[in-house]
Steps between C-alpha positions, in 0.01 A plus 500: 500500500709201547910505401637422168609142508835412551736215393309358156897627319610164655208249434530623082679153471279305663131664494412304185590169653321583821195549328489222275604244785175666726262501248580268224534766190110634601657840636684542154238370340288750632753796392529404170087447468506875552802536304302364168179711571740823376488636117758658314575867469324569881591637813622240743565568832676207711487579903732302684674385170714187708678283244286606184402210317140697446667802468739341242198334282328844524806652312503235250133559395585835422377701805672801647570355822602730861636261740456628919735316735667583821818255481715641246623096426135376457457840256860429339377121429169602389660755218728225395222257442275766343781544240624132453145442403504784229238708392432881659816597767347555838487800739640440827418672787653409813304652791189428750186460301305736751777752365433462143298760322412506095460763252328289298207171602643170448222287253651187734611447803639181672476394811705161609490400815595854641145585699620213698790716667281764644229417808146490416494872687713632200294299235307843435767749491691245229156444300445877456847580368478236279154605381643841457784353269306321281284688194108530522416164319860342589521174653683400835596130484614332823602167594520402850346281749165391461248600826493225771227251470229547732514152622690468806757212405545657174524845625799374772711295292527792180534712824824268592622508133471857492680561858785311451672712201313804662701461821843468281438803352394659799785451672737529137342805376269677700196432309159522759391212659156460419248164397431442149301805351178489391580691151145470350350680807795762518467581097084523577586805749747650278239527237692244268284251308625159452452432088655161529662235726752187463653237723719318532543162685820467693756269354203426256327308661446637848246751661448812264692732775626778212336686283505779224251764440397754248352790697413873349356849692124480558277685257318767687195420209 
């Protein structure tokens, strides 16, 4: 397994800003997609909470809302948004998400942006604990970046985008260096089922490079 990331206390200040100026609001965007697919009085699980806009929204809506960060400041900013916003108070939890066990299934569980810390070797491991979080008809909604194109220009210029940030954080945080993962393929071998699928263009108007989905656990019928 890889290391817990390191650093992301002293990027709380800036992470927001560093994804807005990359993207052009589509990675928020994307968060707070999944953000609106939650309903009131539900389990909500948020893994790799960050700043918590979603997380925040989630509360306001009424859900009862776990938050799962490793930077105490990102979880500290995260509470304070979920409570600004009003609503349900969350529960923080500030720890690994490969460390996290439940007594009970979360109905929910978020996903932003976190699978793209761990190398695609890892994908599995992280896709099984989340499966195991999350109740028998729950729901595990991720946003992250779509699968390279299978064109080659296409493919090398989102792989540019992609490896520019990637090698910040790399060298920041620790995250894995890896190319952009093919999600759909990695949720097909976890026996996840995408239900539905959004995207969104890059500064509006650019390639659809991010993207949200709905996925739940395959149905052995």
């Amino acid at each position: 397994a890889s290391a817990v990331t390191r650093n992301y206390d002293r990027l709380v200040g800036v992470y927001d800003l560093l994804a807005s100026l990359w993207s052009g609001g589509a990675i928020r965007a994307a968060r707070m997609w999944c953000a609106r697919q939650t309903r009131s009085r539900t389990r909500v699980l948020v893994v790799g909470a960050g700043t918590g806009d979603d997380a925040a929204l989630c509360c306001a809506n009424g859900a009862e809302v776990h938050l799962v960060e490793a930077s105490q400041k990102m979880l500290a900013e995260s509470v304070l948004r979920c409570k600004s916003a009003g609503g349900t108070d969350p529960v923080a939890i500030d720890d690994d998400f490969r460390n996290v066990q439940f007594t009970q299934p979360m109905d929910d569980i978020l996903v932003p942006f976190f699978l793209n810390i761990f190398c695609s070797a890892e994908l599995p491991q992280i896709l099984r604990h989340l499966k195991e979080c999350n109740a028998s008809d729950g729901r595990i909604l991720i946003s992250d970046f779509s699968p390279p194109a299978h064109f080659f220009a296409s493919k090398s210029l989102m792989e540019l985008w992609h490896g520019i940030p990637m090698a910040f954080f790399f060298l920041f945080t620790g995250n894995a260096w890896h190319g952009v993962h093919d999600l759909p393929h990695a949720l097909e071998e976890a026996g996840l089922t995408i239900v539905q699928r959004q995207k969104f263009r890059i500064f509006g108007i650019g390639p659809r490079w991010i993207e949200a989905l709905i996925v739940e656990i395959k149905s052995d019928l």
